[in-house]
DRENTI-614619 format. One record per residue: x, z, y of N, C-alpha, C, O in turn. Coordinates in steps of 0.1 Angstrom, whole numbers, plus 5000, padded with zeros to 4 digits. Layout:
BEGIN
X; Z; Y; X; Z; Y; X; Z; Y; X; Z; Y $
...
//
This chain:
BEGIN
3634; 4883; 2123; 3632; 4897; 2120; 3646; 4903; 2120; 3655; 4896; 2114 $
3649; 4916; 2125; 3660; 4920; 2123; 3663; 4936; 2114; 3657; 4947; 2115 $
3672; 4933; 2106; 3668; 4945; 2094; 3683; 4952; 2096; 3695; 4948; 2093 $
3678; 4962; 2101; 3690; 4973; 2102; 3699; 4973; 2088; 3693; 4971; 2078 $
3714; 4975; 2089; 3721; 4982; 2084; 3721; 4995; 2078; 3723; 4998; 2066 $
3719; 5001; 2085; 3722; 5018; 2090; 3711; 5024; 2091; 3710; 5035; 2085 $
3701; 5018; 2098; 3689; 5030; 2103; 3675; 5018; 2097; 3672; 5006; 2099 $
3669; 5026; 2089; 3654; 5018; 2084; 3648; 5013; 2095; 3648; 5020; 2105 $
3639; 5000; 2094; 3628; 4996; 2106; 3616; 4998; 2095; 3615; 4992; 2084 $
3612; 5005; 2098; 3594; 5012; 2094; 3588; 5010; 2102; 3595; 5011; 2112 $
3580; 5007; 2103; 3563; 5000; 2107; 3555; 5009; 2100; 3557; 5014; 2089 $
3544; 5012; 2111; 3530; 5019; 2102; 3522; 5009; 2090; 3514; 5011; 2080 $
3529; 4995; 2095; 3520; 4986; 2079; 3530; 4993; 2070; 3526; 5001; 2062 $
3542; 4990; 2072; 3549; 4998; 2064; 3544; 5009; 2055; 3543; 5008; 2043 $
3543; 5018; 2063; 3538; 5034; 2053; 3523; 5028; 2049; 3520; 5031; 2037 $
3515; 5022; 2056; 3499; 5018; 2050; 3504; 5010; 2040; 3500; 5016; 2029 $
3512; 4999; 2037; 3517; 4995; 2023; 3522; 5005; 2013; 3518; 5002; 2001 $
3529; 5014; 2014; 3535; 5022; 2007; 3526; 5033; 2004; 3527; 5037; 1992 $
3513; 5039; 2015; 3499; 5049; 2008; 3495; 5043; 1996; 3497; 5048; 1984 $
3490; 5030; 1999; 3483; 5022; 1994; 3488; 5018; 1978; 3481; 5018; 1968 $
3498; 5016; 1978; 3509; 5019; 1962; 3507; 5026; 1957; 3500; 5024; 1947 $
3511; 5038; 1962; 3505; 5055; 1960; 3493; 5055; 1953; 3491; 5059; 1942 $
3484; 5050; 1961; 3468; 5051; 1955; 3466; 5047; 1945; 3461; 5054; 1937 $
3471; 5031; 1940; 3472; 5026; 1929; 3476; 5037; 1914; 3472; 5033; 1902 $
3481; 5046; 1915; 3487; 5052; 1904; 3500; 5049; 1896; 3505; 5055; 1886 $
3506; 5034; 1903; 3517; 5025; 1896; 3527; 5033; 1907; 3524; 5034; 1919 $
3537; 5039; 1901; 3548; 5043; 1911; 3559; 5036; 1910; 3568; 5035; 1919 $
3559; 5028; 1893; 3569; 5019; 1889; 3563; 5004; 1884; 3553; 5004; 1878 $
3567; 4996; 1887; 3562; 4983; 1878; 3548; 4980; 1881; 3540; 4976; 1872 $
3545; 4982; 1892; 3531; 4977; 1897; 3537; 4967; 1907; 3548; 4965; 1911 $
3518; 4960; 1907; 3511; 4953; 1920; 3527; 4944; 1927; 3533; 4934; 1924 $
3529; 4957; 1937; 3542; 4953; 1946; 3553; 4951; 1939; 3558; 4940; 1943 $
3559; 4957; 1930; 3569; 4955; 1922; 3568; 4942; 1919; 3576; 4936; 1926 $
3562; 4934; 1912; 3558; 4923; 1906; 3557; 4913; 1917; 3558; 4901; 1913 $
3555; 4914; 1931; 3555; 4906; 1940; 3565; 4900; 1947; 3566; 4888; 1951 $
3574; 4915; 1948; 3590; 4915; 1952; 3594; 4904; 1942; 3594; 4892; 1946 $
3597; 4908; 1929; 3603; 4900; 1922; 3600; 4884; 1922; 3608; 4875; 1925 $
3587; 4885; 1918; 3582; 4867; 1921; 3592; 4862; 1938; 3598; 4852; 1941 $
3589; 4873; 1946; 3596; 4861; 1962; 3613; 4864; 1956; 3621; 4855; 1957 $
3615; 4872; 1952; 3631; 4871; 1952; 3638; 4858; 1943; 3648; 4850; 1945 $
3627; 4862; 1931; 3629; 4848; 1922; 3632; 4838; 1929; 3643; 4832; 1928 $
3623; 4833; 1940; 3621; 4822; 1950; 3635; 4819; 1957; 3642; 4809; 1957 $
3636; 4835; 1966; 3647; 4832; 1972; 3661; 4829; 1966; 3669; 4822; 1973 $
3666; 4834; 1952; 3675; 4830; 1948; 3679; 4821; 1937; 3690; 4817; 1932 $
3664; 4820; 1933; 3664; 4807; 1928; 3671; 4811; 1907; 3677; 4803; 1899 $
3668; 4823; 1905; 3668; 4828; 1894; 3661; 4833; 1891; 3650; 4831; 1897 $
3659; 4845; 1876; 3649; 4851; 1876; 3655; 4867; 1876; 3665; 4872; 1870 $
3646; 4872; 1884; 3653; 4890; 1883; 3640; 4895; 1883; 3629; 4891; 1884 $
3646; 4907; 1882; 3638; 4922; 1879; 3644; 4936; 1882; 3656; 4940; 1879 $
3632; 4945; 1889; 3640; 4954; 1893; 3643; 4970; 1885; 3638; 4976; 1876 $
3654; 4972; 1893; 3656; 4985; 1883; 3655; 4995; 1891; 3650; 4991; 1901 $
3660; 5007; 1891; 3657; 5022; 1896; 3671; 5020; 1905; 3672; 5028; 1914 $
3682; 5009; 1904; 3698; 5012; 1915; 3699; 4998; 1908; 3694; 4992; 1899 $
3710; 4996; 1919; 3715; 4987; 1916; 3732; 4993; 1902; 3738; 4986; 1894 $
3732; 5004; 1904; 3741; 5012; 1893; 3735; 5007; 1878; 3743; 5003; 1868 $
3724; 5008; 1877; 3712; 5006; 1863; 3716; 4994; 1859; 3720; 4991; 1848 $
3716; 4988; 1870; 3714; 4967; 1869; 3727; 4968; 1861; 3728; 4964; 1849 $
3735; 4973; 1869; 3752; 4972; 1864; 3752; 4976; 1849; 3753; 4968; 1840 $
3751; 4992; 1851; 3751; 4994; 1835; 3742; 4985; 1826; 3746; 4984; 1814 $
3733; 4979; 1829; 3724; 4975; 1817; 3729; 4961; 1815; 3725; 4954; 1806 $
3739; 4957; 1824; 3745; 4940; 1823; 3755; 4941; 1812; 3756; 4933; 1803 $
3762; 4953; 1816; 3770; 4959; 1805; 3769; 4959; 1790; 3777; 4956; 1781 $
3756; 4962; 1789; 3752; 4970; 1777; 3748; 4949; 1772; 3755; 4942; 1765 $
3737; 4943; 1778; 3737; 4929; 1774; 3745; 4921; 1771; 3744; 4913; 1763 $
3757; 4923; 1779; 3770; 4913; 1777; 3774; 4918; 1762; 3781; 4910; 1755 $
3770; 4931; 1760; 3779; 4932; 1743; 3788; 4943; 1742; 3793; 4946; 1732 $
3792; 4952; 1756; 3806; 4955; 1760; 3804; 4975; 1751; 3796; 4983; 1754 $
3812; 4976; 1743; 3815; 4985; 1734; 3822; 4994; 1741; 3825; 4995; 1753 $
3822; 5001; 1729; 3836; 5017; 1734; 3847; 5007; 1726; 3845; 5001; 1715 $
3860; 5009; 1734; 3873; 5004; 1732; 3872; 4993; 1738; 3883; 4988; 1737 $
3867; 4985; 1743; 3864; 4971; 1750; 3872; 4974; 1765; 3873; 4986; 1768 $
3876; 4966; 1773; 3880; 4965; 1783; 3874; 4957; 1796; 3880; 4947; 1799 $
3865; 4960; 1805; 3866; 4951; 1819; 3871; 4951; 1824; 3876; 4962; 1828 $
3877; 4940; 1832; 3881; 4938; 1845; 3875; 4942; 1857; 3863; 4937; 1858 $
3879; 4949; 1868; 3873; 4947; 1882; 3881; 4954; 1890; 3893; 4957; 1886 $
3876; 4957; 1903; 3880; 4959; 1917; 3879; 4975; 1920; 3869; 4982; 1921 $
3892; 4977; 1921; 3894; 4993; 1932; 3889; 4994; 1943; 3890; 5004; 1949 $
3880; 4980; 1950; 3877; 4985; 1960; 3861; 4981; 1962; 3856; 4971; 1967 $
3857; 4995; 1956; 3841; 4992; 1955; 3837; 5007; 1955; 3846; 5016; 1957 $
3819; 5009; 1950; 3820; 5025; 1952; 3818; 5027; 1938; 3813; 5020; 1929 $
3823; 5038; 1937; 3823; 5044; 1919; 3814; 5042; 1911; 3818; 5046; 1900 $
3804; 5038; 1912; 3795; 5032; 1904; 3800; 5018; 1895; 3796; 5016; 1884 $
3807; 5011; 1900; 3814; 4997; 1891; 3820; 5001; 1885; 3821; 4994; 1874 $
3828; 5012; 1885; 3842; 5016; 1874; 3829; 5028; 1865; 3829; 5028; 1853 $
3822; 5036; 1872; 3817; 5041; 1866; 3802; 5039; 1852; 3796; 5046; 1845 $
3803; 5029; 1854; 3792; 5023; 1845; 3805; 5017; 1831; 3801; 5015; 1820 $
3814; 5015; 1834; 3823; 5009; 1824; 3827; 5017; 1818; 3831; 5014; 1806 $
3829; 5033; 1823; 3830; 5047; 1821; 3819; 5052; 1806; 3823; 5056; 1795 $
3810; 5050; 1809; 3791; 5047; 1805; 3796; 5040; 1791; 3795; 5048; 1782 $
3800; 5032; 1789; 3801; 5024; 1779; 3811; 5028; 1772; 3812; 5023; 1761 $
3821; 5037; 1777; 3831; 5041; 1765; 3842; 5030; 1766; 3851; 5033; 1758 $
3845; 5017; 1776; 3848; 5010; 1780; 3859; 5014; 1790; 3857; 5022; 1799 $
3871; 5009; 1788; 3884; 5010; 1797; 3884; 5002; 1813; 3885; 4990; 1813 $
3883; 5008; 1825; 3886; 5005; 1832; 3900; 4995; 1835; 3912; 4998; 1831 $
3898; 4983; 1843; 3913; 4977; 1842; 3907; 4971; 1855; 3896; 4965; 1857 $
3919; 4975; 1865; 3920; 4969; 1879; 3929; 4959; 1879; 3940; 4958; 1873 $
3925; 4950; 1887; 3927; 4939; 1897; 3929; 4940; 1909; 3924; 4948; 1916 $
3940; 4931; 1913; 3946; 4930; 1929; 3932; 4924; 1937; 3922; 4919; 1932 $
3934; 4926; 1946; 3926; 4914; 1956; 3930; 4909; 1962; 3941; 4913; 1965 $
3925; 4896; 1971; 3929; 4891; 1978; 3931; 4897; 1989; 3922; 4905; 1992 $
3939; 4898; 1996; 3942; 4909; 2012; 3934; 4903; 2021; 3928; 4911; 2028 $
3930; 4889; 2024; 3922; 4886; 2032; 3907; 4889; 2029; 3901; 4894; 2039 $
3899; 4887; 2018; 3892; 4890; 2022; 3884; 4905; 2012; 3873; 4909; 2013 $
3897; 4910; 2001; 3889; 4922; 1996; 3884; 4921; 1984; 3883; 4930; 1976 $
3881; 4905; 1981; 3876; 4909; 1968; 3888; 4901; 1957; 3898; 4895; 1962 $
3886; 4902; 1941; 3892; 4900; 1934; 3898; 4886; 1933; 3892; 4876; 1931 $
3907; 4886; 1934; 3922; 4877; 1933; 3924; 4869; 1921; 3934; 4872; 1913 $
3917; 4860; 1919; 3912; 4852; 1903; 3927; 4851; 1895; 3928; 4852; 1883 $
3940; 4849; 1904; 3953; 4849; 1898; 3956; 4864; 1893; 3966; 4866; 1886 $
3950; 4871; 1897; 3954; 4885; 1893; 3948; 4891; 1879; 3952; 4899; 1871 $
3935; 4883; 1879; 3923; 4891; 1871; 3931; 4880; 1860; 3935; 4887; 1851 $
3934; 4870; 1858; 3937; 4863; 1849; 3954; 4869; 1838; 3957; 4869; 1826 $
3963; 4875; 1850; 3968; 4883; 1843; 3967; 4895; 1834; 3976; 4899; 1827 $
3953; 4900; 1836; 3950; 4916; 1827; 3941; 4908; 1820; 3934; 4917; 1815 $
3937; 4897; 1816; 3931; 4894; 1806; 3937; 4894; 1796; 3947; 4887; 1794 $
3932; 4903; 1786; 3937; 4902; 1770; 3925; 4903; 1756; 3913; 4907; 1757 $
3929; 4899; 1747; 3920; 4900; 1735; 3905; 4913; 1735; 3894; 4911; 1731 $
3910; 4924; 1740; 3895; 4931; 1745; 3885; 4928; 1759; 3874; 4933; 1761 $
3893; 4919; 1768; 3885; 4921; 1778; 3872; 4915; 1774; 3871; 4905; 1766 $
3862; 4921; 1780; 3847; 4915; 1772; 3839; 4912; 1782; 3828; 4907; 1779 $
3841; 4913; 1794; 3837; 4910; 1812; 3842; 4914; 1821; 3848; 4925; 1820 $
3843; 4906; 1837; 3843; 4910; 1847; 3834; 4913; 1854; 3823; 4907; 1854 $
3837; 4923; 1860; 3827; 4928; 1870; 3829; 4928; 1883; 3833; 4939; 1888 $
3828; 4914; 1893; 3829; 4908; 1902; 3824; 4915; 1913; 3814; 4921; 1910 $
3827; 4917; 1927; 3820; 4925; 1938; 3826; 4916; 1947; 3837; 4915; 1950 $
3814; 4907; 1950; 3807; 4900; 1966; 3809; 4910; 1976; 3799; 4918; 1978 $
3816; 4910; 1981; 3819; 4921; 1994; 3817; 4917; 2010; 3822; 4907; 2015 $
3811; 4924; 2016; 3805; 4926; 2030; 3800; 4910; 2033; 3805; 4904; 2042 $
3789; 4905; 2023; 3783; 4892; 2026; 3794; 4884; 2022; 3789; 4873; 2024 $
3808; 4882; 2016; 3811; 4872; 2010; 3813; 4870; 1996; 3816; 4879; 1988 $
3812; 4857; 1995; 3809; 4861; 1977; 3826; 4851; 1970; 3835; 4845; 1975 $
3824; 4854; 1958; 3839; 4854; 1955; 3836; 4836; 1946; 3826; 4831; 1942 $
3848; 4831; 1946; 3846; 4813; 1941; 3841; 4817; 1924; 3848; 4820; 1915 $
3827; 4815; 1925; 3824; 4815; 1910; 3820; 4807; 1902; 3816; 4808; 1890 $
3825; 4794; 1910; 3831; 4782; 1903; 3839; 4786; 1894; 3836; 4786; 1882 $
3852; 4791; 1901; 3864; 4792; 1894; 3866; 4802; 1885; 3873; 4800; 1874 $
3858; 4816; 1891; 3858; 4829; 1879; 3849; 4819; 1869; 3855; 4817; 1859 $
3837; 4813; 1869; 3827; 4808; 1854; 3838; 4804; 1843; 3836; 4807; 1831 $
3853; 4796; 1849; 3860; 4785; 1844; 3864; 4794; 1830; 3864; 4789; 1818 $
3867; 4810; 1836; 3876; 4818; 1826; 3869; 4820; 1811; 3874; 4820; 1800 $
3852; 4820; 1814; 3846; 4821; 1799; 3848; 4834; 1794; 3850; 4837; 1783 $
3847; 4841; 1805; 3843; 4857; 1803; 3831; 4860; 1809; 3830; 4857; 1821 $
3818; 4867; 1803; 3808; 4871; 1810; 3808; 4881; 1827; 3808; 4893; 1830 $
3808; 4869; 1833; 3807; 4875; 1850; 3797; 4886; 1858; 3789; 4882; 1867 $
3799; 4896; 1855; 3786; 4904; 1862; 3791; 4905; 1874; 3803; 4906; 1878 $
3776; 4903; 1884; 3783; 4903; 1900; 3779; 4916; 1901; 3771; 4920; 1894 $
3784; 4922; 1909; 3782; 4931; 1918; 3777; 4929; 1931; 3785; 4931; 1940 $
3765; 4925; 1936; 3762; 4918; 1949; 3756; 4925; 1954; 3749; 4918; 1961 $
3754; 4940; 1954; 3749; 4949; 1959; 3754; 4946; 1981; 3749; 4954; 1989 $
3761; 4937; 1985; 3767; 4935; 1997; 3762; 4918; 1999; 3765; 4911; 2008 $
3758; 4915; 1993; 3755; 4898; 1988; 3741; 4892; 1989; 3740; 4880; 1989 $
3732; 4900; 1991; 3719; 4895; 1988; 3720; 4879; 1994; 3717; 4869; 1987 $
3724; 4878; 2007; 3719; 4865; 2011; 3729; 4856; 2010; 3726; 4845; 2014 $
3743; 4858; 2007; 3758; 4851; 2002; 3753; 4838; 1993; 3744; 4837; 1984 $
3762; 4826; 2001; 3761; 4815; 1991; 3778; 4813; 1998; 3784; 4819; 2007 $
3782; 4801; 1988; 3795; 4800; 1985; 3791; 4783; 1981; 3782; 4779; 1974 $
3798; 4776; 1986; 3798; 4765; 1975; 3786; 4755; 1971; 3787; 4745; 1964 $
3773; 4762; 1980; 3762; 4760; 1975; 3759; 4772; 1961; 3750; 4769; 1954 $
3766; 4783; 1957; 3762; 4790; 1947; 3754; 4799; 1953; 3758; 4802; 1964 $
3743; 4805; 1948; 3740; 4820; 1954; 3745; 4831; 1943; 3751; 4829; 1932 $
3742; 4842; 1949; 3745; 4850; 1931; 3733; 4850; 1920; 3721; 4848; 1922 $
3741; 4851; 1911; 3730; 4852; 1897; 3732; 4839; 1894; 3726; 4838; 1883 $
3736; 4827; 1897; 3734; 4815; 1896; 3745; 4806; 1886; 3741; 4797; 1881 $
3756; 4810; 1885; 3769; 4811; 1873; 3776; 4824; 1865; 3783; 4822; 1855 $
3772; 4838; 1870; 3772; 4845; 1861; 3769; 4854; 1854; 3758; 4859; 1858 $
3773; 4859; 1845; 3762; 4867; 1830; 3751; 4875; 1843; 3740; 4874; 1837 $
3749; 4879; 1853; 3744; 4885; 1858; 3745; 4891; 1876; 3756; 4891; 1882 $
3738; 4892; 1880; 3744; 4895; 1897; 3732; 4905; 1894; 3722; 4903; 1888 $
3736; 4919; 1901; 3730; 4931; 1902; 3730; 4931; 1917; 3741; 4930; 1922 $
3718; 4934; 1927; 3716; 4940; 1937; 3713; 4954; 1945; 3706; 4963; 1940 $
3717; 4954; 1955; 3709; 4968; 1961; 3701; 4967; 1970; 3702; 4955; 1975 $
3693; 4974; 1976; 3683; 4973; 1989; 3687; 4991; 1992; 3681; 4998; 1999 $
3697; 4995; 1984; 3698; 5012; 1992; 3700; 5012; 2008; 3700; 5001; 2014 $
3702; 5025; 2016; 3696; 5021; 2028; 3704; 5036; 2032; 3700; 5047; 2027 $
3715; 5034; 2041; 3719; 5051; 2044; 3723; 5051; 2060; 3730; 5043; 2067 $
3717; 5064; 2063; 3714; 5066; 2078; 3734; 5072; 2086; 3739; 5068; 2096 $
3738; 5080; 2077; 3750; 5087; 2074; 3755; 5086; 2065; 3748; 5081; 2055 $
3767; 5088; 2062; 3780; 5091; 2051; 3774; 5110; 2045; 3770; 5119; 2052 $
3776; 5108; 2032; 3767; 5120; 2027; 3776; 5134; 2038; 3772; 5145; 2042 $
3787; 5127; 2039; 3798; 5137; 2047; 3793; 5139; 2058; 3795; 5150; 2063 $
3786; 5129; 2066; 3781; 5131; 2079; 3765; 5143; 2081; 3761; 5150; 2090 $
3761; 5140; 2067; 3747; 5142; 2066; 3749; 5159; 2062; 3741; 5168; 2063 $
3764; 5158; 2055; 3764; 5178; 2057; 3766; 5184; 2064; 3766; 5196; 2064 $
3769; 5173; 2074; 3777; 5181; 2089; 3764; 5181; 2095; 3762; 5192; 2100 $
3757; 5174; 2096; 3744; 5174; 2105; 3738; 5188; 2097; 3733; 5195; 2105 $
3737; 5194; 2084; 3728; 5205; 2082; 3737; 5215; 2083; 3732; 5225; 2080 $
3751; 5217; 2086; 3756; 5226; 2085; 3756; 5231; 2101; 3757; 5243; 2105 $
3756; 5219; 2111; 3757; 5221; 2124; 3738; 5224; 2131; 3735; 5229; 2142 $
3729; 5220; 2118; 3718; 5232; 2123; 3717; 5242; 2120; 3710; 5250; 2126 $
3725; 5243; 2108; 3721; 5259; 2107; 3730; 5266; 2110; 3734; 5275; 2103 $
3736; 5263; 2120; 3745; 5271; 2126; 3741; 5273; 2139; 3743; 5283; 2145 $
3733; 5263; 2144; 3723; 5264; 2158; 3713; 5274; 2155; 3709; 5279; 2166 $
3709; 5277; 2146; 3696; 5282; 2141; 3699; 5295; 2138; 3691; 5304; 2142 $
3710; 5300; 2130; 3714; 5313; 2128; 3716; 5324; 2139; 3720; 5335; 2135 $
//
């Protein structure tokens, strides 16, 4: 099967799956919901559950790890504002890390220097399908939230995510355009239209 990046593959089972939900009256935490989760369990061989973003997953890993106002995480400049922003959420100091230039994500020699007496977690980002040595980040004994919203199917090592740390949050978001592209497309009809 091949599952677009960029542009959704919908099938009419598709929408007849998705009426059919509808009918149920469950818009959250039904039937389907409960089904996903059991195969994903399968596929990665942990246990999850889904939330409203993968933003939520983030914040709410946050909030379980323990992490306070005045506490500090660790993570990556190079992610979307939702990772620094959930740390925001908690009253929690942002503290960046170098990365590796090759491949983007966090640079374990780097993250090991801004550790200090408040850091209370990293917040790790598996980037464009690769996932970061979580062998070696587990070693540090700081609660590891992944970020694997780019990761779903990433193994490393034999690790998948969720598998060594405090938590791996995922996405299934799905975007046709850059929101920048998507205003130029309404601004360039209603400019046809006018």
């Amino acid at each position: 099967m091949k599952v677009e990046f960029l542009n959704p593959n919908i099938h009419a089972a598709d929408i007849r799956r998705m009426v059919k939900s509808i009918e149920t009256g469950w818009l959250v935490r039904g039937a389907y919901t409960r089904a996903f989760e059991t195969e994903l369990n399968s596929f990665l061989g942990n246990t999850s559950f889904v939330t409203s973003s993968c933003t939520a997953a983030l914040h709410m890993s946050l909030i379980l790890a323990g992490v306070k106002e005045g506490d500090e995480v660790i993570t990556t400049p190079i992610s979307w504002v939702a990772t620094s922003n959930v740390i925001l959420y908690q009253g929690a100091k942002v503290v960046f890390a170098d990365v590796d230039p090759l491949t983007g994500i966090l640079d374990i020699n780097e993250v090991k220097k801004k550790i200090t007496p408040k850091t209370k977690a990293i917040i790790l980002v598996h980037l464009y399908g690769q996932m970061a040595d979580m062998k070696e980040f587990a070693k540090l004994g700081i609660p590891i939230i992944e970020d694997a919203a780019h990761a779903l199917e990433a193994e490393r090592d034999g690790i998948r995510p969720g598998q060594l740390g405090f938590s791996a949050c995922l996405s299934f978001m799905l975007r046709r355009t850059s929101p920048a592209g998507r205003a130029g497309q309404l601004l360039h009809r209603r400019s046809r239209s006018a």
